[in-house]
MDTraj code that builds the backbone (N, CA, C; nanometers):
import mdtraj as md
import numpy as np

residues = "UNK UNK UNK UNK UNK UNK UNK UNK UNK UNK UNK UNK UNK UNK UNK UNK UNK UNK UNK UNK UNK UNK UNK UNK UNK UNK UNK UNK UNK UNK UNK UNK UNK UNK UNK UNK UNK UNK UNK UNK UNK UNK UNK UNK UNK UNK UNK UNK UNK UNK UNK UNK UNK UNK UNK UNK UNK UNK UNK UNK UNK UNK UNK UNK UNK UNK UNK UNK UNK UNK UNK UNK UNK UNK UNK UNK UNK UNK UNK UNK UNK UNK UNK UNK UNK UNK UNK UNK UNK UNK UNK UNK UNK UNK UNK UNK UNK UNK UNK UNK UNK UNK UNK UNK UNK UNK UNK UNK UNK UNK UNK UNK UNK UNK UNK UNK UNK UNK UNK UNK UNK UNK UNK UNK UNK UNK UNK UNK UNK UNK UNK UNK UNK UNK UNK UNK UNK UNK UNK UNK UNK UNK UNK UNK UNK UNK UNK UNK UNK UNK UNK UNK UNK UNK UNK UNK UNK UNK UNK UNK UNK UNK UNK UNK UNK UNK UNK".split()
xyz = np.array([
    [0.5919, 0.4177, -0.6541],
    [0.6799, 0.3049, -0.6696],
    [0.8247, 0.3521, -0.6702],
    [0.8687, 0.4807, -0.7208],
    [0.9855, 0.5066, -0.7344],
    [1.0620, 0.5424, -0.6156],
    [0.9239, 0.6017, -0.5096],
    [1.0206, 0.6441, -0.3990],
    [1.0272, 0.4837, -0.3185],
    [0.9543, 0.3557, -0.2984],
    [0.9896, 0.2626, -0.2512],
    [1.1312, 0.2409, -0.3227],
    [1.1097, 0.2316, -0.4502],
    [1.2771, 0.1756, -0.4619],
    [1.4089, 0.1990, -0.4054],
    [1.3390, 0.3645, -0.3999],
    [1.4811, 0.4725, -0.2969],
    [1.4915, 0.4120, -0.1942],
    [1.4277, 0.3890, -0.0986],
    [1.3804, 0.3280, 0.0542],
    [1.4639, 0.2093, 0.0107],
    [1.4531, 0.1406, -0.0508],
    [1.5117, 0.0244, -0.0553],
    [1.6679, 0.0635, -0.0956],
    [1.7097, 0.1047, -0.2237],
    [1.8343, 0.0760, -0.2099],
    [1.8890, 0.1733, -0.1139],
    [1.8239, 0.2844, -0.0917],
    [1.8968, 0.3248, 0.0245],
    [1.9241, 0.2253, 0.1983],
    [1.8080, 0.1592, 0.2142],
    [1.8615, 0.0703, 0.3096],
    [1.9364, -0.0533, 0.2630],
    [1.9616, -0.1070, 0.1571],
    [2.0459, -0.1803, 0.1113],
    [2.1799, -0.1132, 0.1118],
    [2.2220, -0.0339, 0.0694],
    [2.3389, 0.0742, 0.0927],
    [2.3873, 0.0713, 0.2758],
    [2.2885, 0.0724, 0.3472],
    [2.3062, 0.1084, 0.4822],
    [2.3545, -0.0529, 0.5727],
    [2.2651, -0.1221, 0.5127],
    [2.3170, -0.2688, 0.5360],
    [2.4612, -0.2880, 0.4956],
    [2.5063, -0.2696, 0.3632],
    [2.6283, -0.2792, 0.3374],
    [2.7151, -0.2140, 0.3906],
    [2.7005, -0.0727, 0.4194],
    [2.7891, -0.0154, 0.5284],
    [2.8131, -0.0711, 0.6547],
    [2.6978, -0.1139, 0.7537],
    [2.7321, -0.2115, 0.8588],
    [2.7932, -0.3385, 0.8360],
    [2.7653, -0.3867, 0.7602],
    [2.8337, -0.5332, 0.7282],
    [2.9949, -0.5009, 0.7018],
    [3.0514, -0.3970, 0.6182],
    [3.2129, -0.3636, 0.6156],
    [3.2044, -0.3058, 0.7406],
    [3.1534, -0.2568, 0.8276],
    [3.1915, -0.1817, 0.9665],
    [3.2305, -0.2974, 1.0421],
    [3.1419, -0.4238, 1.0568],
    [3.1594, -0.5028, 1.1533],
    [3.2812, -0.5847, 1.0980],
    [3.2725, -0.6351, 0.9337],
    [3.4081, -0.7113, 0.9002],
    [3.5459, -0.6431, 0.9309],
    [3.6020, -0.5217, 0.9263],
    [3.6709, -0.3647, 0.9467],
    [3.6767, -0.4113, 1.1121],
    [3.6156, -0.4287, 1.2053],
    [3.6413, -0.3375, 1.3186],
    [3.7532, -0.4653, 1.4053],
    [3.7094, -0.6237, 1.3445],
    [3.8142, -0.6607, 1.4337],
    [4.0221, -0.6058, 1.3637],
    [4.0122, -0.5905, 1.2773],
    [4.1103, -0.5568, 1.1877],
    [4.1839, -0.4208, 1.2259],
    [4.0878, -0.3213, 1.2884],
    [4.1418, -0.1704, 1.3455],
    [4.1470, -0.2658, 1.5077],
    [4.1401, -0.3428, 1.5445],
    [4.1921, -0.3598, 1.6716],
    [4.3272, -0.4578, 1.6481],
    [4.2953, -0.4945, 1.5322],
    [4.4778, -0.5950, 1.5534],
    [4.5853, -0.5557, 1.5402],
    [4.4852, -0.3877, 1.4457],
    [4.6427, -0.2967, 1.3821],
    [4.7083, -0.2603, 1.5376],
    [4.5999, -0.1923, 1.6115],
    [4.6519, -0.1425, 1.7251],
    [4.6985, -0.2166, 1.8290],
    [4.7744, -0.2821, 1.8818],
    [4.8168, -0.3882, 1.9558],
    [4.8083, -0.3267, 2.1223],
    [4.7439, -0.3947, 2.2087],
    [4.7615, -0.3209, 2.3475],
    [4.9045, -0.4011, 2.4265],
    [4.9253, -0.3309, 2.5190],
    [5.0615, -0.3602, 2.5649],
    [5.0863, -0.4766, 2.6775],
    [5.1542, -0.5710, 2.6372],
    [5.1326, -0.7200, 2.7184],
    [5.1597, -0.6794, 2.8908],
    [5.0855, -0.7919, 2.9281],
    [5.0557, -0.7710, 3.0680],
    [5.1406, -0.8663, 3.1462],
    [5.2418, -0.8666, 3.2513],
    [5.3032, -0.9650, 3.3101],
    [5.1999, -1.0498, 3.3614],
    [5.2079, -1.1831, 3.4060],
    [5.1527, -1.3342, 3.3963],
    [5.1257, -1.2978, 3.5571],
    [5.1924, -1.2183, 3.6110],
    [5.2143, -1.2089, 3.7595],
    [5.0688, -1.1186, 3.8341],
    [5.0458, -1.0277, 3.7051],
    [4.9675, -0.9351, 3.7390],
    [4.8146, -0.9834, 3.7364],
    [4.8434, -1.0995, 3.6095],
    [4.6850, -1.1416, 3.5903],
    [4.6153, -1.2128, 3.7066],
    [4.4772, -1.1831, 3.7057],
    [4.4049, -1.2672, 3.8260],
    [4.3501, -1.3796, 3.8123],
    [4.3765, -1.5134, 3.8508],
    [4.3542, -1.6086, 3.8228],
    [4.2255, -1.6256, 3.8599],
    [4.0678, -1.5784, 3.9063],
    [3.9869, -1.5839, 3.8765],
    [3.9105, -1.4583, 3.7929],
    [3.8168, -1.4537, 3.7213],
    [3.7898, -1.3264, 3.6384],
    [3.6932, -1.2808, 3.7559],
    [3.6921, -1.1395, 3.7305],
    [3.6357, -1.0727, 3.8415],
    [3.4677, -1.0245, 3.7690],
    [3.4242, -1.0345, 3.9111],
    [3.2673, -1.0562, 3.8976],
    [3.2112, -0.8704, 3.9241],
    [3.1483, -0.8649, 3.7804],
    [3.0662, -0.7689, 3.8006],
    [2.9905, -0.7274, 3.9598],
    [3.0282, -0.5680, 3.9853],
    [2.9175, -0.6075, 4.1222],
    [2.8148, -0.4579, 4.0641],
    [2.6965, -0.4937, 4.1213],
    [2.6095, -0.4419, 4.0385],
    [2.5623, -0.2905, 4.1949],
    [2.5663, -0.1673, 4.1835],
    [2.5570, -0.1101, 4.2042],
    [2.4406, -0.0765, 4.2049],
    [2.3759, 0.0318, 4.3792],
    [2.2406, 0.0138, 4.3059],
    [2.1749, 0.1997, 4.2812],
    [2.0877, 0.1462, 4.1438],
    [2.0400, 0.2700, 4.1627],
    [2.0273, 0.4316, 4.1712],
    [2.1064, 0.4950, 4.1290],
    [2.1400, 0.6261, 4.2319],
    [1.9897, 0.6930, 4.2456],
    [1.9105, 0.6751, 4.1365],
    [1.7525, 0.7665, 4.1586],
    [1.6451, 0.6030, 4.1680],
    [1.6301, 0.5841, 4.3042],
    [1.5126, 0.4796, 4.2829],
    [1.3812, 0.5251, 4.1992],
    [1.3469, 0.4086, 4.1465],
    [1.2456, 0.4863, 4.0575],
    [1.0794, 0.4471, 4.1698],
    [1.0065, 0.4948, 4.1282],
    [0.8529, 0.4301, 4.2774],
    [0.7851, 0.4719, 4.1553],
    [0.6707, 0.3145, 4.1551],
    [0.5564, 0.3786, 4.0725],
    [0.4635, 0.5124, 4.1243],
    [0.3809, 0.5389, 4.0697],
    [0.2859, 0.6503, 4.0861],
    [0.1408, 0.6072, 4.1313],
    [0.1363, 0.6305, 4.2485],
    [0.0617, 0.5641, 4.3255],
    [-0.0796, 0.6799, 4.3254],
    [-0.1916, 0.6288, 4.2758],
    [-0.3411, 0.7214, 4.2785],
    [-0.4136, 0.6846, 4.4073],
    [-0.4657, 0.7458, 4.4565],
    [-0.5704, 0.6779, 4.5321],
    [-0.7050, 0.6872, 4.4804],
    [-0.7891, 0.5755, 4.5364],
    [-0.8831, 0.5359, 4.4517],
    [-1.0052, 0.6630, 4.4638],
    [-1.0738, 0.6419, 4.4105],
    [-1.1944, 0.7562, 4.3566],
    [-1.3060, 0.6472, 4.4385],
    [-1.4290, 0.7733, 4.4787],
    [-1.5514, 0.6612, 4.5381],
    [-1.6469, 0.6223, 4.4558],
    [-1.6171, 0.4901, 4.4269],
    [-1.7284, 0.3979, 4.3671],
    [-1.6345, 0.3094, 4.2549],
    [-1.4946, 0.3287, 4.3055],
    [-1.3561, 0.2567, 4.2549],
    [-1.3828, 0.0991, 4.3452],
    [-1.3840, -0.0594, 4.2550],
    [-1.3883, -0.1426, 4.3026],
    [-1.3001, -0.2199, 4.2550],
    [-1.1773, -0.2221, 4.3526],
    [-1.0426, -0.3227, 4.3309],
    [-1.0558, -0.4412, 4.2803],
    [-0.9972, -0.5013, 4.1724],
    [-1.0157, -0.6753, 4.0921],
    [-0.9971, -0.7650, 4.2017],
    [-1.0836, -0.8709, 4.2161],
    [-1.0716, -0.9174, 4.2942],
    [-0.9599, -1.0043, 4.3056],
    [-0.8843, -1.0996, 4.3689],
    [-0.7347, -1.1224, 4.3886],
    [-0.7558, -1.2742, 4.2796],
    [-0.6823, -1.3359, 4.2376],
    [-0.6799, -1.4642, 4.1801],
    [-0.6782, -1.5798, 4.2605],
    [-0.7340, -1.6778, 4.2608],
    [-0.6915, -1.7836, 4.4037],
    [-0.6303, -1.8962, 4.2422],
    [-0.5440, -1.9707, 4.3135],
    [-0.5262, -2.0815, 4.2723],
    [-0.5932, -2.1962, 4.2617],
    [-0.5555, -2.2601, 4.1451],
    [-0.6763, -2.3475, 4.1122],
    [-0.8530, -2.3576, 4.1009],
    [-0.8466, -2.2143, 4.0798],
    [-0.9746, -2.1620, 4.0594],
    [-1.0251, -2.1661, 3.9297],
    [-1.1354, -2.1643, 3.8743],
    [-1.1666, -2.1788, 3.7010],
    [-1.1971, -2.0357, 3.6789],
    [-1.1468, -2.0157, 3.5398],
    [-1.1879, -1.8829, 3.4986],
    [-1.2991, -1.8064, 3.4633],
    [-1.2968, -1.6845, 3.5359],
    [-1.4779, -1.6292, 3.5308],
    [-1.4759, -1.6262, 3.3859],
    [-1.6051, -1.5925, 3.3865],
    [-1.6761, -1.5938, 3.2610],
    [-1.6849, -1.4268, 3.2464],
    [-1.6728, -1.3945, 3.0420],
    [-1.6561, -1.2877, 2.9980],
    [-1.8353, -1.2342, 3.0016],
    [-1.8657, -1.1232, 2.9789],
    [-1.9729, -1.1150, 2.9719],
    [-2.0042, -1.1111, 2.8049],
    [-2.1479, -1.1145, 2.7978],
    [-2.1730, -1.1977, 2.6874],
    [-2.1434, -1.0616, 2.5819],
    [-2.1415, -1.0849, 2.4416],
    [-2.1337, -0.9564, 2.3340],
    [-2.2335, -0.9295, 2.2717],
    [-2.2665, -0.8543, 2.2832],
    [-2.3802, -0.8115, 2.1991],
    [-2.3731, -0.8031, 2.0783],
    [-2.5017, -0.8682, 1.9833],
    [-2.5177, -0.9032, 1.8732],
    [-2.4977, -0.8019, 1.8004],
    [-2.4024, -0.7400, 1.6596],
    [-2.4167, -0.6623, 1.5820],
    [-2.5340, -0.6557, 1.5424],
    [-2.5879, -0.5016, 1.5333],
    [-2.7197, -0.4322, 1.4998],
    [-2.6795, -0.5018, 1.3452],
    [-2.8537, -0.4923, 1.2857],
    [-2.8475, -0.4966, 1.1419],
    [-2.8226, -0.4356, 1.0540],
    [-2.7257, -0.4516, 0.9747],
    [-2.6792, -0.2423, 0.8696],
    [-2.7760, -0.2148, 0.7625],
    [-2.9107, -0.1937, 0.8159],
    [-3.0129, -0.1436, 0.7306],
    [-2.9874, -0.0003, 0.6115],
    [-3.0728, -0.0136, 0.5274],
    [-3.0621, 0.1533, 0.4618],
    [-3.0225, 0.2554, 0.5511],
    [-3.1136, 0.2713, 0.6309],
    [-3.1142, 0.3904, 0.7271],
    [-2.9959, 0.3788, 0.8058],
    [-2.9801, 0.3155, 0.8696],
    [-2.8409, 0.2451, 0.9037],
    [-2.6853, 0.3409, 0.8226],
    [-2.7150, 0.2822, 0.7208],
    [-2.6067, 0.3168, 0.5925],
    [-2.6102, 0.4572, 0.5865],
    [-2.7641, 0.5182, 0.5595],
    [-2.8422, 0.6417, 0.5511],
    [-2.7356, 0.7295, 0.6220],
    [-2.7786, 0.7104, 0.7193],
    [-2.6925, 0.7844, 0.8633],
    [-2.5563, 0.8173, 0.8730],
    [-2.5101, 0.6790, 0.8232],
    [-2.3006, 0.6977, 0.8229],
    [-2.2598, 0.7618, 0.6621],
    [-2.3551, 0.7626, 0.5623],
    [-2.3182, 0.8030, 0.4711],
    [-2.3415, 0.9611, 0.5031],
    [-2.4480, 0.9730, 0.5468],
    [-2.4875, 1.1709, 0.5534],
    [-2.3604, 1.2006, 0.6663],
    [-2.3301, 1.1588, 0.7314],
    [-2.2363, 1.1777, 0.8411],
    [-2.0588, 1.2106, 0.7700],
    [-2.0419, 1.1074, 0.6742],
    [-1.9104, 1.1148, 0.6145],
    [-1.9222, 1.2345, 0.5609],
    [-2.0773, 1.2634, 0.4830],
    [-2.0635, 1.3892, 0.4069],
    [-2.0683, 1.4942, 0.4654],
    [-2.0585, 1.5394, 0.5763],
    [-2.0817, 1.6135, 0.6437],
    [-1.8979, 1.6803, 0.6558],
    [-1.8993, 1.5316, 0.7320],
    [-1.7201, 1.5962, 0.7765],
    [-1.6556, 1.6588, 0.6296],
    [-1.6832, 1.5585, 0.4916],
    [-1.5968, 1.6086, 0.3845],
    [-1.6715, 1.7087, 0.3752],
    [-1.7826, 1.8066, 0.4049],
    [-1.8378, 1.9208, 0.3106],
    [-1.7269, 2.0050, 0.4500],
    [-1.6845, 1.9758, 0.5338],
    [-1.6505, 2.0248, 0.6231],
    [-1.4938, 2.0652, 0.5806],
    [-1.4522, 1.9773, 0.5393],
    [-1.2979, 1.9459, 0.5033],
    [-1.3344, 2.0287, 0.3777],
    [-1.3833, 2.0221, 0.3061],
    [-1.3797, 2.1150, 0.1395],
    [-1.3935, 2.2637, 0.2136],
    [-1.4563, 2.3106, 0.2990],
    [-1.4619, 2.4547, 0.3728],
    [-1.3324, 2.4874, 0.4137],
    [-1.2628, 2.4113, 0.5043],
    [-1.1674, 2.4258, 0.5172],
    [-1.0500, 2.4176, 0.4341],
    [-1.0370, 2.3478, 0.3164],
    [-0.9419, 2.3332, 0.2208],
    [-0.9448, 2.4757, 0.1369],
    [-1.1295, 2.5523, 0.1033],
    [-1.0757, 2.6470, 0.0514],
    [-1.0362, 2.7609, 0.0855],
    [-1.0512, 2.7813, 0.2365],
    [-1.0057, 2.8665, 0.2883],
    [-0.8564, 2.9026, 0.2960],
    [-0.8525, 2.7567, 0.3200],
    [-0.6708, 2.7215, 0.3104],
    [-0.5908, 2.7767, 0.1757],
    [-0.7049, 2.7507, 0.0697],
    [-0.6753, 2.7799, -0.0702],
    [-0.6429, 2.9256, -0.0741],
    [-0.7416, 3.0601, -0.0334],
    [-0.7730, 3.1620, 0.0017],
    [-0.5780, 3.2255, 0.0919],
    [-0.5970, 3.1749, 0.1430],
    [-0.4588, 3.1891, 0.2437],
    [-0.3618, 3.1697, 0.1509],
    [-0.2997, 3.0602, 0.0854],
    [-0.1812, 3.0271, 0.0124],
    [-0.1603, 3.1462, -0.0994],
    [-0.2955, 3.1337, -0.1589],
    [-0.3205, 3.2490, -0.2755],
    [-0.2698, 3.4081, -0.2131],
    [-0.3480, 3.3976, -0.0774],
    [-0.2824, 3.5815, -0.0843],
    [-0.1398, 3.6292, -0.0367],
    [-0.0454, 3.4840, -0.0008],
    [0.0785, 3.4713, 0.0621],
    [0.1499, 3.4597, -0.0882],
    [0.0885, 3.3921, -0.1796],
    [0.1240, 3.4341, -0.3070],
    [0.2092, 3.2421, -0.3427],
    [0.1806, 3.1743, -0.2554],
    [0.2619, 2.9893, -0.2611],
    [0.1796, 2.9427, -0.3757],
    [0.2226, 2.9456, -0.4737],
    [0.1651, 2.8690, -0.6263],
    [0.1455, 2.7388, -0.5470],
    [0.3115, 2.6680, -0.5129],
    [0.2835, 2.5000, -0.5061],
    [0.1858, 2.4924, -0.4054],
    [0.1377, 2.5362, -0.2952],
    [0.0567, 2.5022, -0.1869],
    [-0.1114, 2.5142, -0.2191],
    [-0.1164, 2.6591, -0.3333],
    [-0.2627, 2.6494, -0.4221],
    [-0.2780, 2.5028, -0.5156],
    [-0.1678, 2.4572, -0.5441],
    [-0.2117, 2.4223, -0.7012],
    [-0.2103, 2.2597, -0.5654],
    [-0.1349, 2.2340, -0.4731],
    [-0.1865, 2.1138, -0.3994],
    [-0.3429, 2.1488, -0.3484],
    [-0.3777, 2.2570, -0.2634],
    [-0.4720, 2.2140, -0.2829],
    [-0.5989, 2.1899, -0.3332],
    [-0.5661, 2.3121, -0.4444],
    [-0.7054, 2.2378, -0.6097],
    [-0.6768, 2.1263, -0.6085],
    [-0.6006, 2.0364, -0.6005],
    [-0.5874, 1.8942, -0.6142],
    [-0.6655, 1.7925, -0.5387],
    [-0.6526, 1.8654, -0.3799],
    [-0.7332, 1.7813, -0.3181],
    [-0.8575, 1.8456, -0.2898],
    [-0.9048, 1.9800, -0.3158],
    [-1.0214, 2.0234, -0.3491],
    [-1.1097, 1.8909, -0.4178],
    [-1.0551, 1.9171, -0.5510],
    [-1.1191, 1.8398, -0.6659],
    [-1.1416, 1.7082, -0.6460],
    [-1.0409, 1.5687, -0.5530],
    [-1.0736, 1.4918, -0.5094],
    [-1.1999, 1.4864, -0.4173],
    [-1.1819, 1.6058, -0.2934],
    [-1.2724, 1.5908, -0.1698],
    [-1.4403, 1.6114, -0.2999],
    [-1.4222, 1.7040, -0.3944],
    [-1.5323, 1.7297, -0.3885],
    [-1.6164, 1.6837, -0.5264],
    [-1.5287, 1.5635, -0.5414],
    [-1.5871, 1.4196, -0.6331],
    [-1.6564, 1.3242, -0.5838],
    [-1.5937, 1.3233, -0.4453],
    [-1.6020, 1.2537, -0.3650],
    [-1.7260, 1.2625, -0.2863],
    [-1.7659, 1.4135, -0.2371],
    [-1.8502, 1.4400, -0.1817],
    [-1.9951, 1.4587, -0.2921],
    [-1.9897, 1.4520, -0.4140],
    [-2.0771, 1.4295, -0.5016],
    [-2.1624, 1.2649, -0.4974],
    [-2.0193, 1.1907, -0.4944],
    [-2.0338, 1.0841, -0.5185],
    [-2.1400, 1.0186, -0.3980],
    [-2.1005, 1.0742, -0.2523],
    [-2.1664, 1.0311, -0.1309],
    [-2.3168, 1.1030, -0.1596],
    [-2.3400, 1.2132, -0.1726],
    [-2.4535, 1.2958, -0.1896],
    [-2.5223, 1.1985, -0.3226],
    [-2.4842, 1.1467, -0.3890],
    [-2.5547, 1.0546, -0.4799],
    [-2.5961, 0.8940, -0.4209],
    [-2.4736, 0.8407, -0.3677],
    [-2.5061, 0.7474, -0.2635],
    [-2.6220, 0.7763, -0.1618],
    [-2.6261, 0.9131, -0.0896],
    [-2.7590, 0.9104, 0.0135],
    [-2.8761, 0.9513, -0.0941],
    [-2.8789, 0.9721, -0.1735],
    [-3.0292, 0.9755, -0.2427],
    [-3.0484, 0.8403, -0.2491],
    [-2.9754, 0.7281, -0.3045],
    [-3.0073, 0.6439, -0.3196],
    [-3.0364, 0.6106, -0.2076],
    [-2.9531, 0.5207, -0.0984],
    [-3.0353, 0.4904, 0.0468],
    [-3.1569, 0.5738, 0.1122],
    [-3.1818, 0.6667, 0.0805],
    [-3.3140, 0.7872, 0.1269],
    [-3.3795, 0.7020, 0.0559],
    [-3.4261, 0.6560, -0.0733],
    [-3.5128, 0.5861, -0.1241],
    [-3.5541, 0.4720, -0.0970],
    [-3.4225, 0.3460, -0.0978],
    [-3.4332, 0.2164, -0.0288],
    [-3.4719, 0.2695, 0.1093],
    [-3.4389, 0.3212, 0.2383],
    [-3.4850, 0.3556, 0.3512],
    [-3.6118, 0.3710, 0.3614],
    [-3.7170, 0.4893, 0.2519],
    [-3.8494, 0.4718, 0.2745],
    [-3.9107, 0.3610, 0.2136],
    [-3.8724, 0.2539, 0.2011],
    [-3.9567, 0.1254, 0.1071],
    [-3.9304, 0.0059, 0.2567],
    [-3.8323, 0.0802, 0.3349],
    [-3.7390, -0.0641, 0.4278],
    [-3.8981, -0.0882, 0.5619],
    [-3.9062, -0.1362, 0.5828],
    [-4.0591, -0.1834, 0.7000],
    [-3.9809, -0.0586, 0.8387],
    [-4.0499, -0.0128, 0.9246],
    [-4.0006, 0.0800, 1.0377],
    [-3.9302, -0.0572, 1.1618],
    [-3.8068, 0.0144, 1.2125],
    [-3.7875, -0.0464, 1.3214],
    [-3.8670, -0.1032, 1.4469],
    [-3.8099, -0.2305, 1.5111],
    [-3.9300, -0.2786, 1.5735],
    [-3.9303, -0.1911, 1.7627],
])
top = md.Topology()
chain = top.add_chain()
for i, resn in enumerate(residues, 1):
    res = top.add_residue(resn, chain, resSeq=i)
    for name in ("N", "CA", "C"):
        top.add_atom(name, md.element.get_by_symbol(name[0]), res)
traj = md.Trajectory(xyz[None], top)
């Protein structure tokens, strides 16, 4: 919460600086006065931008097609719009189901805790206190965490063998 507040009054600060920049800037042009122009010189129509073209044309990037590449077919007018193809029904999120994405999460975090302590291993022999003591920190999260899932799949392993077999 404390660093939002920073974020804030620091862009409140930054707002207020633009807001005196823009009230300020017609004021540094009145100090400076530019030097009057005879009536003779002015052009009685204002002169029209002419727009120059280009110096590097830009060209899209043109592929050629690959075989078994089949171009959209063109739009005709007043034609009705094809039809999407249909979506397929979300599967049912059975135990096993659950089973599966839960052993899977645990996998990557037992993966991520390997790697964190290695990381740990490294900071320690470079001798970085703050970079050890971050990551016992998230050690100890990942591997609450990964308790917590490893307790979650016992449970679904159980509901899973009671669930009827897929059809």
């Amino acid at each position: 919460m404390r660093n939002r507040e920073r974020v804030m009054l620091g862009s409140a600060g930054v707002l207020v600086a633009a807001l005196v920049a823009v009230l300020l800037w017609p004021a540094r042009e009145a100090a400076s006065p530019t030097p009057p122009v005879p009536a003779a010189q002015v052009s009685p129509n204002p002169a029209v931008p002419v727009r120059t073209p280009d110096p590097a044309p830009r060209h899209a990037t043109v592929v050629p097609p690959s075989p078994g590449d089949v171009p959209p077919e063109p739009e005709v007018a007043n034609a009705p719009p094809q039809a999407n193809d249909a979506i397929p029904e979300e599967l049912p999120q059975t135990a096993r189901w659950k089973l599966e994405k839960t052993e899977h999460i645990a996998t990557l975090l037992g993966r991520d805790v390997s790697r964190l302590e290695g990381e740990r291993q490294e900071a320690k022999a470079r001798g970085d206190k703050t970079r050890v003591d971050q990551v016992d920190a998230l050690l100890q999260r990942h591997r609450v965490r990964l308790n917590e899932l490893r307790e979650e799949a016992r449970t679904l392993a159980e509901a899973a063998r009671d669930e009827p077999a897929d059809p």
